[in-house]
ROTORPA-150874 format. One record per residue: residue number from 1; x negated, z, y of N, C-alpha, C in turn. Coordinates in steps of 0.1 Angstrom, whole numbers, plus 5000, padded with zeros to 4 digits. Each point is the difference from the previous one (the first is absolute). Example, Ala and Ser with C-alpha at 12.3 -4.5 7.8 and 13.67 -1.06 7.14 Angstrom:
! residues 2
SITE     n    n.x    n.z    n.y   ca.x   ca.z   ca.y    c.x    c.z    c.y
SITE     1   4868   5078   4943   5009   5000   5012   4991   5000   5012
SITE     2   5004   4993   5011   4991   5000   5011   5008   5008   5011
//
This chain:
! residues 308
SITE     n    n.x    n.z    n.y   ca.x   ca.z   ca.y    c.x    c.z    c.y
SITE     1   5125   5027   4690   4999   4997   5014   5009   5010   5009
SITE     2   5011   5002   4995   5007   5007   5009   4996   5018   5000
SITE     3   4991   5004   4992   4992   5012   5002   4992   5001   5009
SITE     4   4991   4991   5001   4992   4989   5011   5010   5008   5014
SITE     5   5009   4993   4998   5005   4998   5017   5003   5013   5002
SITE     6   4998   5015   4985   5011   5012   5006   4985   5007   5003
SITE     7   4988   4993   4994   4990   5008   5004   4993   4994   5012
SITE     8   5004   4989   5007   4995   4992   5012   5010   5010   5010
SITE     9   5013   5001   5001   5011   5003   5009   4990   5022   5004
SITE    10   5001   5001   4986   4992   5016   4999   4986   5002   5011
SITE    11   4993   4988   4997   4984   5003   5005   4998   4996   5015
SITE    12   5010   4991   5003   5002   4997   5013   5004   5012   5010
SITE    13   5008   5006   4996   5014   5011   5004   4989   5012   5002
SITE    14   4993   5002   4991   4989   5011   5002   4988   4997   5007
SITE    15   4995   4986   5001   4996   5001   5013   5002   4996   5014
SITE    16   5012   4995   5001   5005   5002   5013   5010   5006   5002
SITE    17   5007   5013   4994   5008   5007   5004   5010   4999   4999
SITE    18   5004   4991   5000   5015   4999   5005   5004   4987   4983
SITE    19   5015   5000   4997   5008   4987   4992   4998   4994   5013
SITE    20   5002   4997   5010   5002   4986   5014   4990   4996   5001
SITE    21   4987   5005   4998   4986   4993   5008   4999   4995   4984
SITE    22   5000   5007   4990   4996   4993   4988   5014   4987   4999
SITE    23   5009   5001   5001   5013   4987   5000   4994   4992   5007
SITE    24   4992   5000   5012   4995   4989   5007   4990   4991   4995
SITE    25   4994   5008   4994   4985   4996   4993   5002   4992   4987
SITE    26   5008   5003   4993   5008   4991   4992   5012   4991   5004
SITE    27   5005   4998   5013   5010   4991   4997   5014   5008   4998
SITE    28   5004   5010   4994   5009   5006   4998   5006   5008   5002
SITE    29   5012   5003   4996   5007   5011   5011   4994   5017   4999
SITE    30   5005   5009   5008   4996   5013   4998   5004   5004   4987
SITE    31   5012   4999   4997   5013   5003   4993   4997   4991   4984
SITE    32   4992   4990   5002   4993   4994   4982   4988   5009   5000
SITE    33   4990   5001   5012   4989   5007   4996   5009   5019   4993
SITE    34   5008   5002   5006   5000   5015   4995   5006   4999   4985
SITE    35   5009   4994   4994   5006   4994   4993   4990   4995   4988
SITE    36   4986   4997   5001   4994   4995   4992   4992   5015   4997
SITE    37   5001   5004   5011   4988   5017   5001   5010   5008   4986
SITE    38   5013   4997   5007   5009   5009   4987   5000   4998   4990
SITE    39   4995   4988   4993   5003   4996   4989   4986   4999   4997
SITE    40   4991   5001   5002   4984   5008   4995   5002   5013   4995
SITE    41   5005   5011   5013   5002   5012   5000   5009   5002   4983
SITE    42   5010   4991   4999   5007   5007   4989   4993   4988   4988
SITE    43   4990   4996   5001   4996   4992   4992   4983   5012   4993
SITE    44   4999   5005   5009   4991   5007   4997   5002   5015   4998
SITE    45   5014   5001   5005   5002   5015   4994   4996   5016   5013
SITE    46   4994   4991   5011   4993   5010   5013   5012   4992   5013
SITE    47   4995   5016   5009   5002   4994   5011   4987   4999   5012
SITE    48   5004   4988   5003   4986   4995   5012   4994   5000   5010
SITE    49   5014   5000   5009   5004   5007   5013   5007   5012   5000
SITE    50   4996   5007   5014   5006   5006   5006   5007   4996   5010
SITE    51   5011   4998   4999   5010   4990   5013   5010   5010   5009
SITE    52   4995   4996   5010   5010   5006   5014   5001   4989   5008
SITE    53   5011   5005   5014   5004   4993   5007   4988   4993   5011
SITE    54   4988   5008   5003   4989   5000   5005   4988   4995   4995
SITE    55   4998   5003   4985   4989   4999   4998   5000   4996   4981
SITE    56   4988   4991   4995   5001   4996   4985   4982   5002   4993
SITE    57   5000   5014   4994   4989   5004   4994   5005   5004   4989
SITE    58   4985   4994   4994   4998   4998   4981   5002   5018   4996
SITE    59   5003   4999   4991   4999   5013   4992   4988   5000   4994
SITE    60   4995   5014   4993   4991   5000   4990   4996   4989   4990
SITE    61   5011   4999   4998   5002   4992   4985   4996   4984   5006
SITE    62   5011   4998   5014   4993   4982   5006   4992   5001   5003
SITE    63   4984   5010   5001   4991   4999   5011   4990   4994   4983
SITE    64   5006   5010   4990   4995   5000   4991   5001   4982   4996
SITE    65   5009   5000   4996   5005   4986   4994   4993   4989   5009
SITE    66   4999   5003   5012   4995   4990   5012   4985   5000   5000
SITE    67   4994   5009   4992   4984   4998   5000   5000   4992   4990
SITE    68   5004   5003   4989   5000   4990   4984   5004   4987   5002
SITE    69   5010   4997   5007   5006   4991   5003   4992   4987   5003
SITE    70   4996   5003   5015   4995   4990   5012   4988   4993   4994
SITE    71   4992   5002   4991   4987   4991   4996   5008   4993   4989
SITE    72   5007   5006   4991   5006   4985   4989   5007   4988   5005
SITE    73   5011   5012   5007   5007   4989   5011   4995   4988   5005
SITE    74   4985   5003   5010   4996   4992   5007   4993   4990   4990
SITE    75   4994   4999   4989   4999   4994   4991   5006   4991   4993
SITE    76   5009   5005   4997   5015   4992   4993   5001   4987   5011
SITE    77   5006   5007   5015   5001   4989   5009   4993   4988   5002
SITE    78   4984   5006   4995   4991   4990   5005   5001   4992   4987
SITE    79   5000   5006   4989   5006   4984   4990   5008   4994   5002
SITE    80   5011   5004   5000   5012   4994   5006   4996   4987   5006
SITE    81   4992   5007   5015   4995   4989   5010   4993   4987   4992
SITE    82   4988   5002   4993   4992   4994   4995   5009   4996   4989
SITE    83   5009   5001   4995   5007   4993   4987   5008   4988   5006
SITE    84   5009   5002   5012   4999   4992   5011   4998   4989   5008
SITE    85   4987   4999   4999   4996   4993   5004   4998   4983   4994
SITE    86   5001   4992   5010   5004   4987   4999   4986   4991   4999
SITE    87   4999   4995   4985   4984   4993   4999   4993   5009   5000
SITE    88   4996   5010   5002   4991   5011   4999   4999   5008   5019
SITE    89   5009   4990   5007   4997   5006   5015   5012   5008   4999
SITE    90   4996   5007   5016   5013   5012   5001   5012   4992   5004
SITE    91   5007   5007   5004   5017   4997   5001   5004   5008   5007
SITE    92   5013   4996   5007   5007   5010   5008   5003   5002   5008
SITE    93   5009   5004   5006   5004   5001   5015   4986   5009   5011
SITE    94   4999   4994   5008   4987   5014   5006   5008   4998   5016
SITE    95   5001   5014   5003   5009   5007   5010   4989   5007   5013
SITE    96   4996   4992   5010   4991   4999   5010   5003   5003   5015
SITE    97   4998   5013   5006   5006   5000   5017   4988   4995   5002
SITE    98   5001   4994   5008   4987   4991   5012   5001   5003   5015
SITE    99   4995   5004   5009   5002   5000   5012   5004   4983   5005
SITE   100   5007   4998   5012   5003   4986   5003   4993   4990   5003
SITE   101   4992   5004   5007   4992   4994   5008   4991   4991   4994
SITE   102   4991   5016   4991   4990   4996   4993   5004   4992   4983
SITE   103   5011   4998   4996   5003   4998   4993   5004   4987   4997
SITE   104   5008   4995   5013   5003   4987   4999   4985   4991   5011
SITE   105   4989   5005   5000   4988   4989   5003   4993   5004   4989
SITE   106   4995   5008   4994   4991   5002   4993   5000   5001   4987
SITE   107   5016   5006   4995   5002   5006   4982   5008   4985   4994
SITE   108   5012   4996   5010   5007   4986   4994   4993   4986   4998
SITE   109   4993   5002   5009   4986   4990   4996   4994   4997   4987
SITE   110   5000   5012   4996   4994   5003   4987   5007   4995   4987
SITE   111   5014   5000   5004   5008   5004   4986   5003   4988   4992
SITE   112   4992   4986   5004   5004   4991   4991   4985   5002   4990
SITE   113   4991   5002   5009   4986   5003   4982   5007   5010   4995
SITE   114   5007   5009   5002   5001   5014   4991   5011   4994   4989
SITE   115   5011   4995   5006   5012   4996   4990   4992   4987   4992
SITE   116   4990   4991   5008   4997   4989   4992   4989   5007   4983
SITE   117   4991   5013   5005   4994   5009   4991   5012   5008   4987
SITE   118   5007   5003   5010   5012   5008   4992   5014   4997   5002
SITE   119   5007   4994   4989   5009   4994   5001   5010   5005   5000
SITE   120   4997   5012   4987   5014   5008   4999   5000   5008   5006
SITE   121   4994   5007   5014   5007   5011   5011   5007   4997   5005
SITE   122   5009   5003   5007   5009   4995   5012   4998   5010   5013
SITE   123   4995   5001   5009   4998   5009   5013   5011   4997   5004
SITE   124   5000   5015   5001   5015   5006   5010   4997   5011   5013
SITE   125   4999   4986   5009   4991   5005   5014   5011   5007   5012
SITE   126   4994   5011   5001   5011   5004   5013   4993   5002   5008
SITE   127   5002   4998   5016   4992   4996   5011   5002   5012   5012
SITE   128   4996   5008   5001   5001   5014   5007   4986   5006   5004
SITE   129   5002   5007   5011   4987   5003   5010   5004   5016   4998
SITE   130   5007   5004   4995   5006   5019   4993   4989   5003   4990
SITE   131   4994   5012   5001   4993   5007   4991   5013   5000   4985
SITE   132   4998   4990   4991   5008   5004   4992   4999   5014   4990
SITE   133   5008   5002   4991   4998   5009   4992   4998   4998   4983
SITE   134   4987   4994   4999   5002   4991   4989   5004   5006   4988
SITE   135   5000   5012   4996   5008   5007   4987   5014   5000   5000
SITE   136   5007   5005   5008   5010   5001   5002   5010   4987   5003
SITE   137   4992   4986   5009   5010   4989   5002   4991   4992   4984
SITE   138   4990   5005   4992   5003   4991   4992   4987   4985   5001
SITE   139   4992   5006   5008   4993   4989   5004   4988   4999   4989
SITE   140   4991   4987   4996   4992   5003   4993   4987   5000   5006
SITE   141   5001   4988   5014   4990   5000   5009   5004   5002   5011
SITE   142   4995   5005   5008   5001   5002   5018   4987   4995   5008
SITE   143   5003   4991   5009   4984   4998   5008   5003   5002   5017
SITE   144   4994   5006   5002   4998   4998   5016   4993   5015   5001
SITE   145   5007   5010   5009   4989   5010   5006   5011   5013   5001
SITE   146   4992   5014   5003   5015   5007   5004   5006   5008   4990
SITE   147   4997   4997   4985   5004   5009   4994   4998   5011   4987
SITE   148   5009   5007   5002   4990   5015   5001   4998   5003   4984
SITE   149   4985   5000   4994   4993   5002   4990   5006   5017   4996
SITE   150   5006   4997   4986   5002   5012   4994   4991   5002   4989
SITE   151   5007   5001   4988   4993   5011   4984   5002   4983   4992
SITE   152   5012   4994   5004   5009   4993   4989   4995   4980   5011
SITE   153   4990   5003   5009   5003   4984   5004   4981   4998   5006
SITE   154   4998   4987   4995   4985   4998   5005   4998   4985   5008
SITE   155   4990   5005   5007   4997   4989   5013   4990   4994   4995
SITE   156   4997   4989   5005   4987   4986   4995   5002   4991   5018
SITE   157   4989   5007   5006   4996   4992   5011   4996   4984   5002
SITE   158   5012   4991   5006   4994   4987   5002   4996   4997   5010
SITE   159   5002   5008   5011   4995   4997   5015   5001   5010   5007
SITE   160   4989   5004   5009   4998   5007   5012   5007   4994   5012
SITE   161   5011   5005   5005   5006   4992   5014   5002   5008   5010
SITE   162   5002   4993   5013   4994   5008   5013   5012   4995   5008
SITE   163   5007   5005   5011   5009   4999   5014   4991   4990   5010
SITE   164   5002   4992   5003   4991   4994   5010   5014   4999   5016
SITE   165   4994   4997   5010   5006   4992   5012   4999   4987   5000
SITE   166   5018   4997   5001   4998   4986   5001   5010   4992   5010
SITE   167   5002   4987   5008   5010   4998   5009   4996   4986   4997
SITE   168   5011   4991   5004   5002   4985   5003   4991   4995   5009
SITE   169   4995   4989   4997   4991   4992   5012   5007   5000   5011
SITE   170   5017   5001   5005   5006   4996   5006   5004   5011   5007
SITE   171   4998   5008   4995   5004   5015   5006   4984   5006   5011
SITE   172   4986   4994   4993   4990   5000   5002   4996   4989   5015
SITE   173   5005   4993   5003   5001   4993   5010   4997   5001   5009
SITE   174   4996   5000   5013   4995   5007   5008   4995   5014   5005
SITE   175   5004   5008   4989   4995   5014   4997   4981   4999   4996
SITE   176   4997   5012   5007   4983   5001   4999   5003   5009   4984
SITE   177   4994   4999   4986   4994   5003   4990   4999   5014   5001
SITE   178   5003   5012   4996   4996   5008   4998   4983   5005   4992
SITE   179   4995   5008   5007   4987   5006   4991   4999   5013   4998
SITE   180   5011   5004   4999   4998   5015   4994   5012   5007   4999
SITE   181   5003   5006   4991   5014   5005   4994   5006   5006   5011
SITE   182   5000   5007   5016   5001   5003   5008   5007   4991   5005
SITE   183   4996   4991   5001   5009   4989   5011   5011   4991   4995
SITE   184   5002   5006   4986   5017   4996   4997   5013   5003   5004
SITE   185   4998   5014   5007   5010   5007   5009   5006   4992   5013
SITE   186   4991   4987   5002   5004   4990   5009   5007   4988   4997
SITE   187   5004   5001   4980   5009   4991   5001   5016   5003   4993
SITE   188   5001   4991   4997   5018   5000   4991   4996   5003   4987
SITE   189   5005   5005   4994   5000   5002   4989   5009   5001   4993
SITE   190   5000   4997   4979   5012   5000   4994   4999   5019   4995
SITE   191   5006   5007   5000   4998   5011   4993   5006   5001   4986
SITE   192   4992   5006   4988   5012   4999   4985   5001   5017   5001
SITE   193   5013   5001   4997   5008   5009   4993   4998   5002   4987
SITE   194   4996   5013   4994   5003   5003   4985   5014   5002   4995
SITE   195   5003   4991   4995   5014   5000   4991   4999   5012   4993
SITE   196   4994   5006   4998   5000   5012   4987   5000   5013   5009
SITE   197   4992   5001   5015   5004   5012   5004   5004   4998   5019
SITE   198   5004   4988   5002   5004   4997   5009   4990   4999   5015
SITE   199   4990   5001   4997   4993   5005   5010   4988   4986   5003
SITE   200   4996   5001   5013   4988   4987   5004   4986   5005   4996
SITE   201   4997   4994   4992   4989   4997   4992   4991   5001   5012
SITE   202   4984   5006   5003   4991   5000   5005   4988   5001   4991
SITE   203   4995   4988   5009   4986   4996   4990   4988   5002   5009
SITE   204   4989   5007   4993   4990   5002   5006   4988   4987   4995
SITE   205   4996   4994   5008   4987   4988   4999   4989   5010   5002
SITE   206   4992   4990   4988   4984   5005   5001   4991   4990   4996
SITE   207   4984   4998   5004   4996   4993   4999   4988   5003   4987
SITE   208   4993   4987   5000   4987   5007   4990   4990   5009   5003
SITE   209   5000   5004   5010   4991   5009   5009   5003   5020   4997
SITE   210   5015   4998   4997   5011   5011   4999   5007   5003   5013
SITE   211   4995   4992   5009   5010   5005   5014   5022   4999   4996
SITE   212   5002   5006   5003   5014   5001   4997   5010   4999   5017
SITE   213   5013   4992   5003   5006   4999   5009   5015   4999   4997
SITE   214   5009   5011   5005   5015   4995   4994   5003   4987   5003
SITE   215   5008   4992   4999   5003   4984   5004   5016   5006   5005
SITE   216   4997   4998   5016   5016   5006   5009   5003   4982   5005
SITE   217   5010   4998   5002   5001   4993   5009   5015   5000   5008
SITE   218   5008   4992   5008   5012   4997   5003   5011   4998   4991
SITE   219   5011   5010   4991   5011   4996   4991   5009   4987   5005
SITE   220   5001   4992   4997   5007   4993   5004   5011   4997   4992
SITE   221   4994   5003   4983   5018   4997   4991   4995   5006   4989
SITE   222   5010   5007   4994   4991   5007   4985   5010   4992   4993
SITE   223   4991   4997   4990   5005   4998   4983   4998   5009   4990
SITE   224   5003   4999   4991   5000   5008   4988   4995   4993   4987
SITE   225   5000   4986   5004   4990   4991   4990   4988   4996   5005
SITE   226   4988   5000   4989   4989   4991   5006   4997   4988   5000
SITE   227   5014   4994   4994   5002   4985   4996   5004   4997   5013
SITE   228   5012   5004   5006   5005   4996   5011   4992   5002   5012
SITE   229   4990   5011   5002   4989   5002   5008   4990   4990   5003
SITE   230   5000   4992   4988   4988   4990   4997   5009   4986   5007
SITE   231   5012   5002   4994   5007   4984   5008   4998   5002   5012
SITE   232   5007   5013   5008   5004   5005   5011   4984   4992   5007
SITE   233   4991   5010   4997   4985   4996   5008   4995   4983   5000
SITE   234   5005   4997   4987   4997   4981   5002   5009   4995   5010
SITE   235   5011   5007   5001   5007   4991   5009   4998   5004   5015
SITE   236   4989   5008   5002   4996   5004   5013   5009   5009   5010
SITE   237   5004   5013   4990   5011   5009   5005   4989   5019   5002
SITE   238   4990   4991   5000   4986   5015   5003   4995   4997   4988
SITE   239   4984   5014   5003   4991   4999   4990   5011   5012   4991
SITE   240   4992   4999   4987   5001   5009   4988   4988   5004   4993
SITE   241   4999   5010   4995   4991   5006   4986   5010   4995   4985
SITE   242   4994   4989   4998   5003   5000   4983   4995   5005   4990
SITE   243   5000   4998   4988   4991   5003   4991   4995   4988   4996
SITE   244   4990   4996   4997   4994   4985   4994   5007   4994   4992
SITE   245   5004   5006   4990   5012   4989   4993   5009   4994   5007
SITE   246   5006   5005   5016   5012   4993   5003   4992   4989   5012
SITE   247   4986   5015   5006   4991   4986   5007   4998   4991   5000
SITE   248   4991   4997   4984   4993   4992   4995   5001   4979   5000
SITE   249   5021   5006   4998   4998   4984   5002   5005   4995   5010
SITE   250   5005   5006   5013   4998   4996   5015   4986   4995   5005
SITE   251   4989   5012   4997   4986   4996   5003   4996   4989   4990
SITE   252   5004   4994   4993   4993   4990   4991   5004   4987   5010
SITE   253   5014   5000   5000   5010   4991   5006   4994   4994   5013
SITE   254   5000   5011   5011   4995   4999   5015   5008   5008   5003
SITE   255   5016   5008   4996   5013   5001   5006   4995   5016   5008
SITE   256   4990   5008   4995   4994   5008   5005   4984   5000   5000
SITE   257   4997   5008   5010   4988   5005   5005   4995   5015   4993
SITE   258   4989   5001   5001   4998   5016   4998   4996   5005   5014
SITE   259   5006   5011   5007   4992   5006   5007   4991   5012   4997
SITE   260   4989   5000   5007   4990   5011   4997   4996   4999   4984
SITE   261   4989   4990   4994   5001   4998   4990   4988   5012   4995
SITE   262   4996   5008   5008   4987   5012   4997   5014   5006   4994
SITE   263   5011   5004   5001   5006   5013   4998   5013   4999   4993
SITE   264   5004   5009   4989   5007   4998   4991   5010   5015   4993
SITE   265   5008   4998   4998   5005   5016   4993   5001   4998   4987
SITE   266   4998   5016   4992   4999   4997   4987   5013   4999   4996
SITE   267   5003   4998   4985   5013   5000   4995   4997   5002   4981
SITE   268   5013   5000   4996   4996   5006   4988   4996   4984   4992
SITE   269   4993   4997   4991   4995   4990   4994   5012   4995   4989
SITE   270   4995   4988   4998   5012   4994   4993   4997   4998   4983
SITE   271   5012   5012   4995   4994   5001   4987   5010   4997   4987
SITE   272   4996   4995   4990   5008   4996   4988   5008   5023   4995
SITE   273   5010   5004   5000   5010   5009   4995   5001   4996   4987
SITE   274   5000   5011   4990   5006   4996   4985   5001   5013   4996
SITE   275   5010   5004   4992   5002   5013   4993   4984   5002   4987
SITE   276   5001   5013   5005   4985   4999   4988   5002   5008   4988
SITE   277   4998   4991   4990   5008   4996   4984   4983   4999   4991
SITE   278   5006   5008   4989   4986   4999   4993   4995   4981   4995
SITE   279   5013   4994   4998   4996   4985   4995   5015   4993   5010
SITE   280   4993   4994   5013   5012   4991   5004   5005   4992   4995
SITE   281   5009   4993   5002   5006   4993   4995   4994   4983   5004
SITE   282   4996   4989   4989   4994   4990   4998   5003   4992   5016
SITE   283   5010   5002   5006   5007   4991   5011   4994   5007   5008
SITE   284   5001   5013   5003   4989   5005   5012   4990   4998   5001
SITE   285   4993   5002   4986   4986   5000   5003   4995   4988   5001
SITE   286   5003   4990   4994   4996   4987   5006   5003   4992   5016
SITE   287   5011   5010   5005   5005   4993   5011   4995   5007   5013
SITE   288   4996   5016   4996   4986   5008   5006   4983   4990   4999
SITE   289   4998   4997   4994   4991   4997   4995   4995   4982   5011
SITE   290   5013   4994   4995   5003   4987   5010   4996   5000   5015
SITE   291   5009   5012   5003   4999   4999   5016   4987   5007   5003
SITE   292   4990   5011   4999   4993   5000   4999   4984   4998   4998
SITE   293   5001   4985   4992   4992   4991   4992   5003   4991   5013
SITE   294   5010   4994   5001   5000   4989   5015   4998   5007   5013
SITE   295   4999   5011   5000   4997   5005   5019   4986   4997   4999
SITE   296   4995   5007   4988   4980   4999   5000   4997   4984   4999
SITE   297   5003   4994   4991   5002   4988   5004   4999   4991   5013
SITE   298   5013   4998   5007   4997   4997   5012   5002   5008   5008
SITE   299   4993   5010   5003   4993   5013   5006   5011   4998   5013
SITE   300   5012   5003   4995   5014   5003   5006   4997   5011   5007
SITE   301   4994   5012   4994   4998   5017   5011   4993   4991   5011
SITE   302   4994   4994   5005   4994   4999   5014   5009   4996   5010
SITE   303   5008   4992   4996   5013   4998   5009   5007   5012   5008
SITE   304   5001   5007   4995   5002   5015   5004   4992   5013   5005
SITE   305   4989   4994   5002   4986   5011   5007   5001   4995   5013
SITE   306   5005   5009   5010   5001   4992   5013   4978   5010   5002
SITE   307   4991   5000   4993   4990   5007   5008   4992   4985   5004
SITE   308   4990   5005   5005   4992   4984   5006   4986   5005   5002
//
């Protein structure tokens, strides 16, 4: 086993560059991952890296060792996993970013069939609206939208979702209804800020027709969450563009309206993230498999299609 960990600490390190992004991914420090690299290195008699203060690339000999390597390796693991396993089901901790919103109406719902199915997983849910970095923090699933497809991670579409306009009946009040993306410039509005590059988000509405309209209106308070945009708007502090997952359960409720329900912006679709592995691991794949088996089910994606 402890070869295991000097050839886990190795295969990590070479694909993400750095002992630190691989220490995260395990759990462990920089300083055990290099430590374990050294004691392969003199276990095998090569050296693997080339180490500087800047930069950590394989040698000949690791690029070599690292082709041979990565298919037994991943093999070995997956018995491991399957030897593991409790009653014949998977096991295991499974390490999940969820966006917030959508996570706590739609995914937590879920998780007493999943644990009542599978006993021995334990979900270890973290609740963030950040494009995570699922190799590097370690993640085994990621759901929501937003992040960016490489070599090493693959996407499984569970919903198409769209930006709609939406405001409080109470904010709606004596105001005449808008009919065309034009005439939002006459009211209050919440505006969101991108936390990631600081700047106000502008969304363009279009209809099924293809007519297209920027959606301008009056700033009246920016936020930086769409959670707090969605309270902000129920509590009748101006309209907002949400995304349907934060819409969704105001408009079910009454707490919001939709304005202009012809016209909608697109957004990226809400998809299951998973590192892509020749044989996942038993806890993924079943717990991929779950949430996607209950969206078709009770045909969850429509909640999120603002088209009409």
């Amino acid at each position: 086993m402890e070869a295991l960990n000097f050839v886990e600490s190795f295969l990590l390190s070479a694909e993400l560059g750095s002992f630190s992004s691989a220490a995260r991914r395990l759990g462990m420090t920089p300083a055990a991952v290099s430590k374990n690299i050294a004691r392969l290195e003199a276990t095998l008699g090569i050296r693997l890296f080339q180490r500087s203060t800047r930069s950590l690339t394989l040698t000949p000999a690791g690029e070599q060792f690292q082709r041979e390597i990565a298919g037994p390796f991943e093999a070995i693991s997956n018995a491991f996993a399957g030897a593991a396993m409790i009653d014949g089901k998977p096991s295991g901790t499974l390490k999940v970013s969820v966006a917030l919103a959508f996570g706590r109406e739609y995914l937590v719902p879920m998780l007493g069939a999943f644990l009542d199915r599978y006993p021995g997983i334990v979900p270890d849910w973290h609740f963030d609206n950040r494009p995570v970095d699922i190799i590097a923090e370690g993640f085994d699933v990621a759901i929501g939208g937003g992040i960016e497809l490489t070599s090493t991670i693959v996407a499984r579409e569970l919903a198409r979702t769209h930006i709609v306009v939406v405001a409080s009946p109470s904010f709606m009040a004596g105001r005449k209804m808008p009919t065309h993306p034009s005439e939002l410039i006459g009211f209050d509005g919440i505006a969101r800020r991108s936390p990631t590059t600081g700047r106000l988000r502008a969304w363009t509405l279009v209809n099924q027709v293809g007519e297209q309209c920027v959606a301008e209106f009056r700033t009246r308070m920016i936020f930086d969450d769409p959670e707090a945009i969605a309270h902000a708007a129920m509590l009748g502090q101006g309209l907002a563009l949400l995304p349907m997952p934060h819409a969704a359960p105001g408009l079910s409720n009454g707490t919001l309206v939709r304005l202009l329900p012809a016209w909608y912006a697109e957004q990226n679709p809400i998809s299951l993230y998973y590192p892509k592995r020749t044989l996942l691991p038993a806890r993924t794949r079943v717990f991929i498999d779950f949430v996607v088996s209950t969206f078709e089910q009770g045909r969850l994606a429509s909640k999120f299609d603002a088209r009409i």
